[in-house]
N, C-alpha and C positions, 0 to 999 in steps of 0.2 A: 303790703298790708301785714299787720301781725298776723302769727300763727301760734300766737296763746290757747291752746284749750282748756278749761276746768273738767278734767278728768271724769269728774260726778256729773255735769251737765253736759257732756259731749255736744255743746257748741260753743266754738270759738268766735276768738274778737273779732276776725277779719268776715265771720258770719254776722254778727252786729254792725260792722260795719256798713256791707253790701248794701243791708236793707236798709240802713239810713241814707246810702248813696241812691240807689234807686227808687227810693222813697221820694227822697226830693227833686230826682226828675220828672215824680207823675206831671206836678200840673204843666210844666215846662212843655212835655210832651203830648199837652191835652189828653193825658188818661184820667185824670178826677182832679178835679177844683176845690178849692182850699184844704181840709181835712179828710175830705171822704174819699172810699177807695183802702185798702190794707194790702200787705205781704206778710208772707211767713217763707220758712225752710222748717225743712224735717229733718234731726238730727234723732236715727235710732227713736228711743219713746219719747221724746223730747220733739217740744214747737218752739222756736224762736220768732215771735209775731210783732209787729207795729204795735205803739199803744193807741187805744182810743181818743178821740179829740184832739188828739196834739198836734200843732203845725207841724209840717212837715221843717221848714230851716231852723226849728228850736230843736229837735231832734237830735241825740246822742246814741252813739252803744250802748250807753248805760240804762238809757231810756226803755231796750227792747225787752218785751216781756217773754219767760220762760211758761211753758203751759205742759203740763205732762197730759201726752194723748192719751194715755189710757181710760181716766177720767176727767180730765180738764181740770186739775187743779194747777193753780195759779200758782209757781215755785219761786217768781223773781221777777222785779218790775214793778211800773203801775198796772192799772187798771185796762186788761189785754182789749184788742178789737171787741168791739160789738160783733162780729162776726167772725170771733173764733171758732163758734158752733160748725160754721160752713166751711172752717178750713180743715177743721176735724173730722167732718166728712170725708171732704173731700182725701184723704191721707188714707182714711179707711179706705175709701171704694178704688184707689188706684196707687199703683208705685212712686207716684209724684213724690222727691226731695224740695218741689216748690210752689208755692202758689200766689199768683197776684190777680186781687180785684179791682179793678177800674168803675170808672162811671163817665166813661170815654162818649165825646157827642153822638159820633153816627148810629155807632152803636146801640144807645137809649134809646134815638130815635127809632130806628127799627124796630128793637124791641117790642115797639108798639104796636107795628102792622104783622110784622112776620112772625111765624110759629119755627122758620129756620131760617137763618143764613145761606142761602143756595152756593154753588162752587160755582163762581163768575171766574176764578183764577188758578191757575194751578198752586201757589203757593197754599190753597188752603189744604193740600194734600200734608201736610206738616200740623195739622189740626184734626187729623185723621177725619176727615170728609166734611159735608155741609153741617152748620154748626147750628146746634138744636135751641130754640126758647122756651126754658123751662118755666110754669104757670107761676103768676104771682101771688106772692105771699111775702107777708112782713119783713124787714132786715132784722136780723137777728133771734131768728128762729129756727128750733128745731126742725121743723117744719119745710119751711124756708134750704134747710141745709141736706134732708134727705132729698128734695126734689130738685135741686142744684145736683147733687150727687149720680142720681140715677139718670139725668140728662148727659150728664158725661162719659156716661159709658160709650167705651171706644172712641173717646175724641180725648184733646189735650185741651177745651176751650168748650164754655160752654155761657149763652145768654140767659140773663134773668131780666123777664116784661118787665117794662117799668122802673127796671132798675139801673143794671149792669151785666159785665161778665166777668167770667175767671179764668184764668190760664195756668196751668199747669205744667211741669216739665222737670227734665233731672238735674236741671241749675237752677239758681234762681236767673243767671242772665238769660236762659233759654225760654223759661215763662216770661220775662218782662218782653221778650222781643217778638213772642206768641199774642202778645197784650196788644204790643203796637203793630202787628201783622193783623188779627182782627181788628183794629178800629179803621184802617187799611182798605180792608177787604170790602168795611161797612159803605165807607165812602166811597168806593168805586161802586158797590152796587148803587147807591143813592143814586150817581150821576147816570149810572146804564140806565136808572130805571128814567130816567126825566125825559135820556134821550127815546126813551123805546122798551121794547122785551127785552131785557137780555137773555143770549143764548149761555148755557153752562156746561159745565163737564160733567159727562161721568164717571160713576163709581169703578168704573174699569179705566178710565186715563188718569183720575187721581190713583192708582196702584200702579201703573206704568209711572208716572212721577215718581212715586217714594222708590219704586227700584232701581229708577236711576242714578235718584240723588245718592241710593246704597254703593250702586256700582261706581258711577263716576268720582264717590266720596262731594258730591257737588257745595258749593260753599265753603269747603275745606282747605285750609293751605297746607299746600303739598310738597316736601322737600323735592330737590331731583333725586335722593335715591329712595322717593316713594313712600316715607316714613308721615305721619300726618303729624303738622305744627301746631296743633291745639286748638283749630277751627270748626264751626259746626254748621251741618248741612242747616 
């Protein structure tokens, strides 16, 4: 990919490009059907976000809209997400460089009955614990974006009733794969729940998790003299 940047926008092509690559794998990977669902990256005070309405395979770089976080003025592009509000949030309340929203099946479903996502798996230790439903309220509201926000505290992922979820992380590949680990996680609870109770982990073996994945570098590829290949737990 290019590694063009516009000096003044500190984000680059090959940042426009991601998000229309990733973009157009949502629906492929049942994370949201036709239009709906959005990503962004943070680049310094600068948002590089999806545009609203737009098919996902008409989509260009050129397409991605610039949003300055400070006040959310629009500096380049169409007409940004309808839910830029919530990705603006979202940027304030955590270190996230990414964030992608889905409108992933299991997921929704849930949404309905549960107020969390319980830890049926150890991967959701990478979600930093069981993942919370935040109360519903309207897409595309402030509203909407501070109680999205305050639900993610201390997690990378977090559900909205009725809606969806968001994923967050310091790639964007790492949020998209955060996205398809929770919708993941939804469907194996669904199936535990048909067959029975399922049993879950606790907040003490999901921390024995993340310290291993630390120690072992787990998911990582590993040269033989130890040096890591650009993989992530």
């Amino acid at each position: 990919m290019a590694e063009d940047t516009d000096a003044a926008e500190g984000v680059s092509l090959a940042d426009r490009e991601d998000l229309v690559a990733y973009a157009r794998r949502m629906a492929p990977d049942d994370l949201a059907p036709g239009t709906s669902g959005n990503l962004s990256v943070r680049r310094g005070e600068l948002m590089a976000i999806t545009p609203s309405g737009m098919p996902y395979e008409r989509m260009t770089p050129a397409d991605i809209c610039l949003v300055r976080t400070s006040d959310a003025a629009l500096l380049s592009g169409p007409r940004p997400s309808t839910e830029t509000p919530m990705h603006l949030a979202m940027y304030q309340a955590s270190h996230a460089a990414a964030i992608v929203h889905t409108h992933s099946p299991f997921v929704v479903a849930l949404s309905t009955v549960l107020d969390e996502l319980p830890a049926i798996h150890y991967a959701m230790a990478d979600l930093g614990g069981p993942v919370r439903v935040a109360p519903y309220i309207r897409f595309g509201t402030d509203r909407l974006a501070a109680s999205a926000a305050a639900a993610l505290a201390g997690r990378s992922a977090v559900i909205l009733r009725n809606h969806g979820a968001l994923t967050c992380g310091p790639t964007l590949t790492r949020a998209y794969e955060r996205a398809r680990t929770l919708e993941w996680l939804a469907r194996v609870y669904w199936y535990a729940r048909l067959a029975g109770t399922p049993q879950t982990l606790s907040e003490s073996a999901l921390t024995e998790v993340s310290d291993a994945v630390r120690a072992l570098r787990y998911g990582e590829a590993v040269a033989p003299d130890g040096t890591g290949q650009g993989g992530q737990a």
